[in-house]
C-alpha positions as CSV (number, residue, x, y, z in Angstrom):
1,X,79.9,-147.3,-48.0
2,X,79.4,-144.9,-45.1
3,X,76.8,-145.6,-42.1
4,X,73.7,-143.5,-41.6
5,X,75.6,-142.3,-39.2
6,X,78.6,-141.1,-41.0
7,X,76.5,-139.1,-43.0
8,X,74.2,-137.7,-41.2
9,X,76.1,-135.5,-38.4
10,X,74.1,-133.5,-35.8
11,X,73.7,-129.8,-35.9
12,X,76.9,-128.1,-35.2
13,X,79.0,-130.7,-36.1
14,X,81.6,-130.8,-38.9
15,X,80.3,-132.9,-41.6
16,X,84.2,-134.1,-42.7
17,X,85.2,-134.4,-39.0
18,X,82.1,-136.5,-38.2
19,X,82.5,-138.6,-41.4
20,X,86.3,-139.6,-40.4
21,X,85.4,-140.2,-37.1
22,X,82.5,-142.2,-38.1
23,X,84.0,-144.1,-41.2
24,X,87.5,-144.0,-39.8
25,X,88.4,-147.4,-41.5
26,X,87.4,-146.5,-44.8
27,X,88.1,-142.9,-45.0
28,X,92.1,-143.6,-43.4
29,X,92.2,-146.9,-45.7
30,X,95.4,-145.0,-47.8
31,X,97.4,-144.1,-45.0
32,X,100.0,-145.6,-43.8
33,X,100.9,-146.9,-40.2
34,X,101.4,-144.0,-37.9
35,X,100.7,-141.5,-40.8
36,X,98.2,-138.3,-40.2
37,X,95.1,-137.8,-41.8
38,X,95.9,-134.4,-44.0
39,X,92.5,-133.5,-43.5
40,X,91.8,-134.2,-40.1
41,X,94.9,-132.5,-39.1
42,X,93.6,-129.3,-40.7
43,X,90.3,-129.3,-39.0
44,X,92.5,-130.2,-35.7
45,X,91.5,-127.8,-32.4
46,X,87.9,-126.6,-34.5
47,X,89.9,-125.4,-37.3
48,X,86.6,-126.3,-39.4
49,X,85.4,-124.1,-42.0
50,X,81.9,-122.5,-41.3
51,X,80.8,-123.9,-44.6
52,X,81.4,-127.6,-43.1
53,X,79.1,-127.0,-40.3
54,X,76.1,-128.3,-39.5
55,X,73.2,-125.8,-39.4
């Protein structure tokens, strides 16, 4: 389960990108070694949908 932490991102911050960076372990449990995180390569360089944010 998540920390606090993980689910509770600050204003402005991507709630997906926080959780992943947050609950790394758990949320990149199914990759593989060296493998990219589909969904943290498509919020890559603030690529974030306004509807993730923060407000």
């Amino acid at each position: 389960m998540p920390s606090d932490r993980a689910n509770n991102p600050p204003k402005g911050e991507c709630r997906q990108c926080w959780l992943h960076a947050y609950d790394s372990r758990e949320q990149h449990k199914h990759l593989g070694p060296g493998e990219d995180c589909p969904q943290c390569v498509a919020h890559m360089g603030g690529n974030c949908p306004d509807s993730m944010i923060v407000r």
